[in-house]
Steps between C-alpha positions, in 0.01 A plus 500: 500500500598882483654635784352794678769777372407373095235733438178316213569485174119418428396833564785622210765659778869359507545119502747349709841482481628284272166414324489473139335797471831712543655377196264615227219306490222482234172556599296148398285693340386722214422465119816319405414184641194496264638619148887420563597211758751342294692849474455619825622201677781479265610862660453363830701212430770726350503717798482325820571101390291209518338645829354864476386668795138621435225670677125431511200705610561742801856462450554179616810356460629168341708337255361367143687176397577528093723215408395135431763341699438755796170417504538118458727509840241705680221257391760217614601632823125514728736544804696761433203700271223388703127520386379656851481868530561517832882498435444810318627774734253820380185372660471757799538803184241319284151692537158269507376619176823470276379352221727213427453372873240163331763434326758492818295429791616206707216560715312358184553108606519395130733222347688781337660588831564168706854389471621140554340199620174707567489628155528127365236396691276807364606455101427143554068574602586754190587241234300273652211676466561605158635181402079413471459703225430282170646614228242388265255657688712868583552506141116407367420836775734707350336424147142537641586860635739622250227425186244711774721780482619481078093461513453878661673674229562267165218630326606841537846439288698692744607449887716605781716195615615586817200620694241273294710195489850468641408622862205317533545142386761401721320631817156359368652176446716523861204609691312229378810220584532660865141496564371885539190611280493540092374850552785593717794454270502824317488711854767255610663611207541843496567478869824282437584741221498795719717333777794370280489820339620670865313835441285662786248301430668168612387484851143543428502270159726191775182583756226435241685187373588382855152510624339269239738273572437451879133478373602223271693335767209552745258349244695188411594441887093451525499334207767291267501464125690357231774848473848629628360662814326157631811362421695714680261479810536140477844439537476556843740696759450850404257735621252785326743775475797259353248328259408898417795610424615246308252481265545858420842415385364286241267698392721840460803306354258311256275729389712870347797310428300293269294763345844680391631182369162482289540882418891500399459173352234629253688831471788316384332273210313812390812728476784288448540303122620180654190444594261664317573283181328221702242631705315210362735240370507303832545548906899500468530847421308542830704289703802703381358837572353416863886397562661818361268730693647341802768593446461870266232622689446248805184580700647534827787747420628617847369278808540575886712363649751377709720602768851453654557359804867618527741701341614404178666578185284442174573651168771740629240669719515452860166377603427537911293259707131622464562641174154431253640327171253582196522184269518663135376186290491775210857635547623116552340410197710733233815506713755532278724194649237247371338674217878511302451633171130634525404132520124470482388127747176390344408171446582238770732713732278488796778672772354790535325649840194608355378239840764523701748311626595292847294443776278739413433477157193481332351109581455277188140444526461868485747558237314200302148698580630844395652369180118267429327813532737725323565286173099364495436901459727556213411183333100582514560884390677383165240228473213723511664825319783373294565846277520718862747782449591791699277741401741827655877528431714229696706861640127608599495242757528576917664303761343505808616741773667234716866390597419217631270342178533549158193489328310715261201762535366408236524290171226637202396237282333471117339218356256373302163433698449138577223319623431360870677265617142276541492552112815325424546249790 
């Protein structure tokens, strides 16, 4: 923690002593994580190594990891970069309504911050529990619900694919695997949306969400069905507020992630030749372009985080025990070390950490679910509109205001009008 003489850094005064912030660092924030990434970590790379001290909102201090092996030995090393917050040594500046807190909390008792034999035990009720979900039958719900939403706006021979597609068929499809209500998803959606997005609107958008999941949990304590939640309550050993929290986790890393793999996956066969040419000469081309956005323009770009237990050395930056480490999948991802020669990895190289990596990465089930979801989407668009084009320039098109995702605001759509899905199936 911060001793008494270290005056808060939340509040935008001095930091401490020896905190990153005192050699020149960025802000994690502003345009240039939307329309330049790849350049502006480059800089940062350039200037302060494979570690770059950053700050986040209110001035917070921390460091943002850029290069792939960096980040491969933090992922490796859960002792000395633990998971749990309460190593980090800023608590007693952070104020209750900073909005990244969700995101940090350790007083939120969720699988993302156990460590050790007590996180085992919880990621094993989480795979468990997801393990249940057939495949066959994840994938025929993803079908049902993505020809309901082509069927809202095919006629019409133009659509928005972000709001009226991309967001919502993951969460429809998730909310319907975990258990809540059909007619919650799209509420659930926007409400995840606004809390990985970290604005001021995060705390309220995490309350909303939170609540209908202890009403969820409430309902399937009183009575079980055939879904993630029962499952979860099932497995025994863990109590309301454990089963509550965790299933938050898999709904908020399944259901934005996804929806920008959808969205920069589509982006990318609309925009790029590679994959135009064979929008509909088989699913290959799709394959290939849900890989490269993982690692071009991976969903989860930034990701919070880990912290150091002791001193140590780590890029040529000298990281001190309670320091937050910012894991920049993006930055990793185009560090020049692996990417010799402006290599492009498509294909079948799969070592990225678009999910992670360690303990705590993503769990296969849910990386298996995400991907279901994600390439059933793609696969049914093309089916149903097979001449869709951008109907704006590709330079026309917005990134989403976040660091921490990388999705877009929208993606404007032509076509020619097609019929219902009930008139072709």
């Amino acid at each position: 923690m911060t001793s008494p003489q270290h005056p808060p850094t939340a509040g935008g005064t001095t930091p401490p002593p020896g905190c990153p912030a005192h050699a020149g660092a960025v802000p994690l924030s502003g345009p240039r994580f939307q329309t330049e990434p790849a350049e502006l970590y480059r800089e940062m790379r350039r200037d302060h190594g494979a570690l770059a001290p950053v700050t986040l909102a209110g001035d917070v201090p921390a460091w943002l990891a850029l290069g792939y092996r960096e980040l491969h030995q933090i992922y490796s090393d859960p002792v000395l970069f633990s998971r749990d917050s309460r190593h980090w040594r800023l608590w007693d500046t952070i104020p209750a309504d900073w909005p990244l807190r969700p995101m940090v909390d350790h007083s939120f008792d969720s699988v993302l911050w156990t460590t050790g034999e007590r996180h085992s035990q919880r990621i094993a009720m989480t795979e468990n529990a997801l393990e249940g979900v057939d495949g066959f039958e994840l994938r025929r719900t993803a079908e049902e619900i993505a020809d309901r939403l082509i069927d809202a706006f095919c006629g019409q021979g133009e659509a928005e694919l972000i709001s009226q597609y991309a967001t919502l068929l993951p969460a429809l499809t998730l909310v319907r695997a975990c258990g809540y209500q059909d007619d919650e998803g799209p509420g659930l959606a926007h409400s995840i949306n606004e809390f990985l997005n970290g604005t001021e609107e995060s705390l309220k958008a995490f309350r909303h969400f939170h609540a209908a999941t202890y009403a969820l949990v409430d309902a399937r304590q009183q009575a079980a069905s055939a879904d993630i939640a029962s499952r979860m309550l099932a497995h025994g050993g863990y109590g309301r507020e454990e089963i509550v929290q965790d299933l938050a986790v898999i709904i908020v890393s399944g259901q934005q992630p996804t929806a920008d793999w959808i969205g920069n996956s589509l982006r990318l066969m609309l925009t790029d030749d590679r994959f135009a040419a064979s929008l509909t000469g088989g699913r290959h081309s799709v394959n290939e372009a849900m890989n490269e956005v993982l690692w071009e323009d991976a969903p989860l770009q930034n990701s919070v985080a880990r912290f150091a237990t002791r001193d140590v050395q780590l890029g040529g930056q000298h990281i001190r025990a309670g320091d937050m480490v910012i894991m920049g999948i993006a930055s990793a991802h185009h560090d020049p070390q692996i990417r010799t020669g402006g290599t492009s990895f498509t294909g079948g190289n799969n070592a990225n950490f678009a999910f992670g990596h360690g303990d705590h990465r993503c769990p296969y089930p849910a990386q298996e679910i995400g991907e279901t979801i994600a390439r059933t989407g793609i696969e049914v668009l093309l089916d149903r509109l097979p001449d869709v084009e951008l109907s704006i320039p590709e330079a026309a098109l917005v990134w989403r205001p976040s660091v921490w995702m990388r999705g877009l605001t929208a993606l404007p759509v032509r076509f020619t009008p097609a019929p219902a899905a009930r008139s072709i199936r």
